[in-house]
N, C-alpha and C positions, 0 to 999 in steps of 0.2 A: 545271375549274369556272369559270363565268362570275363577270362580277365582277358580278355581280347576288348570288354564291352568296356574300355574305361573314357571314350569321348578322346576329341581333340586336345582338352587338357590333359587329362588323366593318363594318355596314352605315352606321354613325352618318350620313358623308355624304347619303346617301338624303334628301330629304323636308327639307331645312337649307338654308338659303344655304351659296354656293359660297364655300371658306374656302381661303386662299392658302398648300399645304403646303410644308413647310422642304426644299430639296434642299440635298443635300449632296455638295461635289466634294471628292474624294481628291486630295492631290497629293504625287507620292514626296518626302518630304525629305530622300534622301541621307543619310543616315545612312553608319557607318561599316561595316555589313555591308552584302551588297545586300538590300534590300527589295523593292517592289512594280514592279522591272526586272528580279528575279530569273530566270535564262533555263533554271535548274535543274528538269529533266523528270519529272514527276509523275502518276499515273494523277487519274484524275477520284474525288471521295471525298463521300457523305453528298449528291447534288445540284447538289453544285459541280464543273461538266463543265471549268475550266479545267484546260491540261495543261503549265503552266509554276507554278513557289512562288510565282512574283511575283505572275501573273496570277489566282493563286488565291487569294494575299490581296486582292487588288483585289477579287475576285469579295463575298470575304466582308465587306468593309469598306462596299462597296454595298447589302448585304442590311444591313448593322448600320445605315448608312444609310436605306435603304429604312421600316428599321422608326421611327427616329425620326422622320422625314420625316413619319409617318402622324397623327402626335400633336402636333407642335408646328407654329404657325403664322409663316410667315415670307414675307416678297416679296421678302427678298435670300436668294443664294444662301450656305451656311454653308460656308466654306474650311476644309479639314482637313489640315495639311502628318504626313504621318506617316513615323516613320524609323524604322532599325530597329538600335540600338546597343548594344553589353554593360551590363547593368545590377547589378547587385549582388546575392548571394545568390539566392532564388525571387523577387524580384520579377517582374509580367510584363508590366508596362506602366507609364509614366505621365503625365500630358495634362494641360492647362492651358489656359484663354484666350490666347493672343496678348497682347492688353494691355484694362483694364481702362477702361470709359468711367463719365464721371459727368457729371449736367446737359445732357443731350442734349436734343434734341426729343420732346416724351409722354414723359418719364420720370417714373415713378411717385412718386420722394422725389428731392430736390437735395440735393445734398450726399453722394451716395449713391453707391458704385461698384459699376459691373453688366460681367459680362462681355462682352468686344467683339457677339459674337451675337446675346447678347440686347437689346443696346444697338441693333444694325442693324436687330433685327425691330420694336421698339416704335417706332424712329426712321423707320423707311417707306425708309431710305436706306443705303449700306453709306459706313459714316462713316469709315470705314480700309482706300478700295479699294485700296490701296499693298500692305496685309496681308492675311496669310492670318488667320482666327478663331480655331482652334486646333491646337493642336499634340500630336501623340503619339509619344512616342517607347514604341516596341516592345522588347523582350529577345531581342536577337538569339542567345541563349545558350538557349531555351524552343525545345520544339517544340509545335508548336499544332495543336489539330484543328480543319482549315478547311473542313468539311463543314457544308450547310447546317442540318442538325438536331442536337440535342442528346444527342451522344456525347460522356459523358464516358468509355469504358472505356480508353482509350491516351493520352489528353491534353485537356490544357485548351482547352475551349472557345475558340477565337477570337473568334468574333460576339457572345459574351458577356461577353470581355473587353473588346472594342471599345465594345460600350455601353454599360458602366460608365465606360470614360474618355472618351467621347463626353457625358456624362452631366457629369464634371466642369468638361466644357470648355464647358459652356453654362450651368453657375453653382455645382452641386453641389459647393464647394470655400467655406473660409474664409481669407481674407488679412488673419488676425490672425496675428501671430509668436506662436507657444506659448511659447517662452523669456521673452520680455517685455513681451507683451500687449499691444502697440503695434498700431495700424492701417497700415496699406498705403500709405504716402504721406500717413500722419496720416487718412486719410478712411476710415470706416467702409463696408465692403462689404455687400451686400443679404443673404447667404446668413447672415455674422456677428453680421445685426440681428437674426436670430432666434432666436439661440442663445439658453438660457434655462438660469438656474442654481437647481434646486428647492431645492436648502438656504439657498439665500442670498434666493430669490424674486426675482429681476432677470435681465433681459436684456442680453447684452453690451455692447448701448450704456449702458446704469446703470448699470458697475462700471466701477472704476480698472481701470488696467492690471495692479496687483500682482493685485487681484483674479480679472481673468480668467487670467493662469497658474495659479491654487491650480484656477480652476474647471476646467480643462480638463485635470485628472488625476481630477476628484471622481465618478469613477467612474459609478453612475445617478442623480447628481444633474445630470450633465448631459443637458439634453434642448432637442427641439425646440419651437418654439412657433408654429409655425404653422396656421391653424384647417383647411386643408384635408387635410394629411399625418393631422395627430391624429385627425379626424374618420374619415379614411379606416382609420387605424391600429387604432383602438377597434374596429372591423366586423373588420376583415384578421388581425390577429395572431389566435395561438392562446391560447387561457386558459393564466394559469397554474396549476401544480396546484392543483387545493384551489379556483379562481377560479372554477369554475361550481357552484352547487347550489338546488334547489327551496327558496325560503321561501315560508313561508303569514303572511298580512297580514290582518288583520280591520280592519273600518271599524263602529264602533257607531251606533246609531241616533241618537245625539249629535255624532257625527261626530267622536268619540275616539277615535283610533286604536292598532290594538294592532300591532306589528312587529316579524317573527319568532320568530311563537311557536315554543315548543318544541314537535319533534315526532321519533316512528318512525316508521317505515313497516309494512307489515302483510308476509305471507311468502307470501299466500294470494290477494293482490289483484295487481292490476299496478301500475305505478309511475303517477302523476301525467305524463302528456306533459309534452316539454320544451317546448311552446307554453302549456301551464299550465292550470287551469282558474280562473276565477272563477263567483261567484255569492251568491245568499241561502241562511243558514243554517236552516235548517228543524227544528224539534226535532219527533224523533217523538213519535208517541202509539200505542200498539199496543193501547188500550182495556184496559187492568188499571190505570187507577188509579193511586194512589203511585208504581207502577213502571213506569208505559208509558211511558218514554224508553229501555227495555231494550231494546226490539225484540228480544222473544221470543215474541212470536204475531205474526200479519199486523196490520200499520201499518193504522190508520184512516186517517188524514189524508191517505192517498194521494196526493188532490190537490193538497195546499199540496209538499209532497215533492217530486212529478214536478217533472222539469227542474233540481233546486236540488240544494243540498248537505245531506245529512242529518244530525241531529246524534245520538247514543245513546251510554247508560251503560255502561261494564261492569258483568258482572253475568248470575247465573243461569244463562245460557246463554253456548254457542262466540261468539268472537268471528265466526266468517265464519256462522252464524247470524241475525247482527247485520245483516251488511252486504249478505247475500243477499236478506234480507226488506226491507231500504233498497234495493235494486236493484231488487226487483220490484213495489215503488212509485214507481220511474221515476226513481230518484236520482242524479246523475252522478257522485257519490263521496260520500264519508260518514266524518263523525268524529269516534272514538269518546273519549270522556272519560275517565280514569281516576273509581272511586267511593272512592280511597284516598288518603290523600298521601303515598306511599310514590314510589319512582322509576319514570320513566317504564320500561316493557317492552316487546319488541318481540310484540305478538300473534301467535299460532298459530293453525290451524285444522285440520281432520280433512277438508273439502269434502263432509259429511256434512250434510244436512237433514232433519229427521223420516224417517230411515231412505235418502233420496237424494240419490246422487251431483249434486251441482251445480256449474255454472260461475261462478264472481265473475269478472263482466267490468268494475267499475270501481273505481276507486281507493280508497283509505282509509288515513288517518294514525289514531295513537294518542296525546292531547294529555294534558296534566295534569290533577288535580282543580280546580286551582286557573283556571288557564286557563280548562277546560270552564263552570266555575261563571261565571264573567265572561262568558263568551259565554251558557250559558243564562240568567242573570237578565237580560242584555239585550237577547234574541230577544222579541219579531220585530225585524226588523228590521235583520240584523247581515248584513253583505255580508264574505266572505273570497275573498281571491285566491290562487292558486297559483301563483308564478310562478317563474322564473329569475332571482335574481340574478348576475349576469355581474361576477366583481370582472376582478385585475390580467390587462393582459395582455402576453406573453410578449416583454420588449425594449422594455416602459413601465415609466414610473413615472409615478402619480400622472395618469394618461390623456396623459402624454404621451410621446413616440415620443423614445426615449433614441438620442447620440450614442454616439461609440466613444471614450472618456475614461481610456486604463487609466492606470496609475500605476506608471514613469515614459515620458513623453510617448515615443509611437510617432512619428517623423519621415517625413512621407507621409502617414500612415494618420491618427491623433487626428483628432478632430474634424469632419473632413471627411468622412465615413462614418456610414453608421446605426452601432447597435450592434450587434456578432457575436452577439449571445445572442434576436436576434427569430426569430421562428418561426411562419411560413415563411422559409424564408432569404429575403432582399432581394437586389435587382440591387446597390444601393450599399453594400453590406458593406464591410469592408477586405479581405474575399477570395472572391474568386468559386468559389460552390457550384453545386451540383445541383439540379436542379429548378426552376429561378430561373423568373420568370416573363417569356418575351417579349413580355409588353403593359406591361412598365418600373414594374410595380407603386406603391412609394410614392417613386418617382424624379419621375415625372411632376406626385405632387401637390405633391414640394417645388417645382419646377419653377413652380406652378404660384401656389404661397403666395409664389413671390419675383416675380411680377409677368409670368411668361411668358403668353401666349396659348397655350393648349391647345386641342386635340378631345378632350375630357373622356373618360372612361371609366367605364362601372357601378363602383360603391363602395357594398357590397364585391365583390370577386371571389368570386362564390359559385362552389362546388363542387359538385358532389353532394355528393362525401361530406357538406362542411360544410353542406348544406342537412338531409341524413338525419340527422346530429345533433342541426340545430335541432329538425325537426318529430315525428324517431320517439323516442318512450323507449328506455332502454338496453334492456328488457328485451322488446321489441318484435322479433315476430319478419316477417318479407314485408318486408323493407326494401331487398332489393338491385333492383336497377334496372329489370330485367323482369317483374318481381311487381307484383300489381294489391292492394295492401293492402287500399281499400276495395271492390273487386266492382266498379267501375263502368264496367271497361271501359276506362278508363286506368291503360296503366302508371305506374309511380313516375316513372320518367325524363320519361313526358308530363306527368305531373301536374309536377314539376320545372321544363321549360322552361316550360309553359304559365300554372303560377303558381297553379295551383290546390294542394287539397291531397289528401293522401294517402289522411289517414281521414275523409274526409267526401266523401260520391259525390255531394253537391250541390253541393258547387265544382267539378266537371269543366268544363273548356275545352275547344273542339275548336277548328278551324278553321269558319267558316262562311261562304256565299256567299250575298249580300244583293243584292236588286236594288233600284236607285236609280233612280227613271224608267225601268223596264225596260231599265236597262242592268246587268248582274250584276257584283259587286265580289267582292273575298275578304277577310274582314277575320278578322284576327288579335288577340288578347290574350295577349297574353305575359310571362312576366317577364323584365325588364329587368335584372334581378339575375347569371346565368350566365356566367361567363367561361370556360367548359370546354364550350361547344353554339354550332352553328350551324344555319343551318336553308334550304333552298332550296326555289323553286315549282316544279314540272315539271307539262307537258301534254299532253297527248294528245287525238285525234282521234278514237282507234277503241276504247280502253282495252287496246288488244294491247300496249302499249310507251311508257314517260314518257321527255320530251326536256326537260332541264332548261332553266326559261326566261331568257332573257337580258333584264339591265336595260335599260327606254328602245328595244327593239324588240321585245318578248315581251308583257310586264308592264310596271307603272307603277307607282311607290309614288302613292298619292294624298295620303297625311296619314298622320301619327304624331302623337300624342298621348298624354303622362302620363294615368294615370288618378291614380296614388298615385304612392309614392316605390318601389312594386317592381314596378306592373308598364304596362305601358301597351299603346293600343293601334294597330295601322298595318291601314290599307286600301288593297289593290292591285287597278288595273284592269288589261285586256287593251287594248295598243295598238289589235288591230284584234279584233273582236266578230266571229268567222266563226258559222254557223249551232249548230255543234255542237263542245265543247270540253272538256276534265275538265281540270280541274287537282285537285293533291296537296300538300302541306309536308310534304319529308322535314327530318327534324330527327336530327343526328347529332354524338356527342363526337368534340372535337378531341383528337387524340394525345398524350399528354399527357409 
């Protein structure tokens, strides 16, 4: 694949000023077993075509490299001395700064200690060319899978353990003593200024020392407090049980607000989308008088109806009688009142209408009498929302992204690690799992909250899956990838990259070619959001066969621009404009 072919993530360079990425040299530290001189004969495994242990770890130490390199910005080179010596029980690695700098040139707070790295990269200079940056010592006692993809089925990951300790040694580490809560040379470190204690409400710098040892067993009282990790974290994690569900919110014509009211759902309707719906509440009138809020003959009021939320009693007639005759007054959901003040019930229906079989294609809740009465004495007028409220999530507390705090203190692991219990696993756990993410997840934004210069990356890392959960109801059925939900012609997975949506066939995105002074462009809309898609241009001459094009000799980004926060848009030209030419965007999921 050209390096034109890196996707809406991968591509970020494109269309940016030229930004000065971090290399990183490997150099054996001798250690007590052999390491990365190791002359021990090896077949080639997962990619990695070296045929020596040594040169096989060097291989994988450079892709762990290669991948930090893509995200941190640096003009010095970052010195890595790695050894590979017995270490204790399953430990399988552990890495540190070299030594710690504070009061440098552009550094962000005085008085403040930043690992040597980061200290080199903000300072424009390597302020300790004498030293290496950091140091790893390996478990020569592990055996490591040093393929370049993500096999865990015979052993641990190498490349993923490398960038986890690579991760430490550029700041992801606190040089607070846990025994006595004392600073590193009395001087408070960048990583440990933002430790934060939710029971206590203070950050490590605002507690005594006796304090921060109580804090850093306090289990998910301890968290982080930095606004870029959190922010990313709040998107990233998974809910916790019970943390996601539909509330419905009214707004009076007064502009008194009612919040979460109580409701059922109907058995008969579909569920309220997880994108939600709002609107004006509308009360029918079905032309009987006293009782035409039943809707049990055909709604008059059609018009005020159509588009809006419909309101109706129980009473007389089927509930899905109710809601079928509020649909075919153009209602986008409808709801029903109790006319007793007994307990709320969940309505039934037969899907029977004056003798025929009908379809209830939109929504419908069952509220109180009580309720219903307060919304109908204050219609018109009355605006109700349906939405998601999104509470805890998985390895927060309190919106913020918990430390690894158990009780009594882990030596290595405490504090300097997320917490074990987020979900998705994290690269910076205290142990390296499956499925971890190679774009360094929420590594990068502590990274990035302690003063590093980053190549930023979408937040959140959307999914499919986690996209399909946002937009389709559970009980929603055309949601897998190749299905066209709304008809229009795009599948799910194009409506996905391109940022449109599912069930509405008037958000469809394509690609489109626009000419500018009769020169032809290709301009794209896309979401910005995806970190499981990439996408490439290919061209052709004759439409017999597409040749993928290459950046800067093919094609040309001309402009990238935000439209919003999810999707944006890039226009690309052709180097050179031959008479006759097709171009295509394949768009395809990375391996996951």
């Amino acid at each position: 694949m050209s390096d034109f072919m890196k996707g809406v993530v991968g591509a970020l360079a494109l269309g940016f000023p030229a930004v000065q990425a971090a290399e990183f040299v490997f150099i054996d530290g001798a250690g007590a077993a052999p390491g990365l001189n190791d002359t021990t004969v090896v077949a080639p495994v997962g990619g990695n075509m070296a045929t020596t242990l040594g040169a096989q770890r060097m291989a994988a130490l450079e892709k762990a490299g290669e991948i930090w390199g893509r995200y941190l910005v640096s003009s010095v080179p970052i010195r890595v001395s790695v050894k590979f010596d017995p270490l204790p029980g399953d430990a399988l690695a552990s890495a540190g700064p070299v030594t710690l700098e504070s009061n440098f040139t552009n550094a962000p707070q005085s008085g403040m200690l930043y690992s040597v790295a980061q200290a080199n990269s903000l300072a424009g200079t390597d302020l300790r060319p004498g030293l290496n940056d950091i140091t790893v010592t390996v478990n020569s006692n592990q055996a490591f899978y040093l393929g370049f993809n993500q096999d865990f089925e015979s052993a641990t990951n190498f490349i993923d353990t490398m960038l986890h300790e690579l991760g430490h040694g550029l700041g992801f580490s606190s040089y607070v003593n846990e025994s006595t809560g004392s600073y590193n040379s009395n001087t408070p470190d960048v990583f440990s200024s933002l430790i934060y204690d939710i029971g206590m409400g203070k950050r490590w710098t605002e507690l005594t020392a006796a304090q921060r040892v109580t804090s850093a067993t306090s289990g998910t009282n301890l968290a982080w407090d930095g606004a870029f990790s959190n922010g990313a974290a709040n998107q990233l994690l998974g809910l916790a049980a019970g943390g996601s569900r539909m509330v419905v919110d009214a707004v009076l014509p007064d502009l008194t607000p009612l919040e979460d009211l109580l409701y059922t759902t109907v058995d008969f309707s579909p569920r309220v989308p997880a994108k939600g719906i709002s609107g004006l509440l509308v009360v029918t009138d079905d032309g009987s008088g006293a009782t035409s809020t039943l809707a049990c003959q055909d709604i008059v009021n059609g018009a005020e109806v159509a588009g809006n939320i419909a309101f109706v009693r129980r009473g007389t007639c089927n509930f899905d009688d109710k809601v079928f005759r509020a649909q075919e007054a153009g209602a986008v959901a409808v709801v029903i009142a109790n006319n007793v003040t007994d307990s709320l019930i969940s309505p039934a229906g037969d899907g029977i209408v004056e003798g025929v079989l009908v379809d209830i294609a939109i929504p419908a809740i069952f509220i109180s009498k009580a309720d219903g009465d307060v919304l109908e004495a204050a219609s018109p007028g009355v605006r109700l929302d349906f939405a998601q409220r999104l509470g805890a999530r998985v390895g927060s507390t309190s919106g913020r992204l918990n430390l690894f705090a158990p009780n009594p203190v882990q030596v290595g692991s405490s504090v300097s690690h997320w917490t074990n219990s987020a979900s998705p696993n994290l690269l910076m756990e205290p142990s390296i799992n499956v499925n971890l993410d190679r774009r360094l997840d929420l590594t990068l934004t502590l990274l990035k909250d302690i003063g590093w210069e980053v190549v930023d990356i979408p937040i959140p890392h959307e999914s499919y899956a986690t996209w399909a959960e946002r937009v389709f109801d559970v009980s929603e059925t055309m949601t897998a990838e190749g299905d066209d939900a709304d008809g229009d012609g795009a599948t799910n997975i194009e409506e996905y990259f391109f940022g449109s949506l599912p069930d509405d066939a008037g958000s469809r995105r394509f690609p489109e070619v626009v000419l500018e002074g009769g020169v032809p462009r290709l301009e794209l809309v896309v979401s910005s959001l995806p970190a499981d898609m990439f996408f490439g241009i290919e061209l052709s001459e004759t439409l017999d066969g597409f040749d993928d094009a290459v950046a800067n000799v093919d094609v040309r980004l001309e402009s990238r621009e935000s439209i919003d926060d999810e999707t944006e848009r890039m226009v690309f030209s052709l180097v050179e404009v031959p008479e006759k030419r097709f171009a295509r965007v394949r768009i395809e999921k990375k391996d996951p």
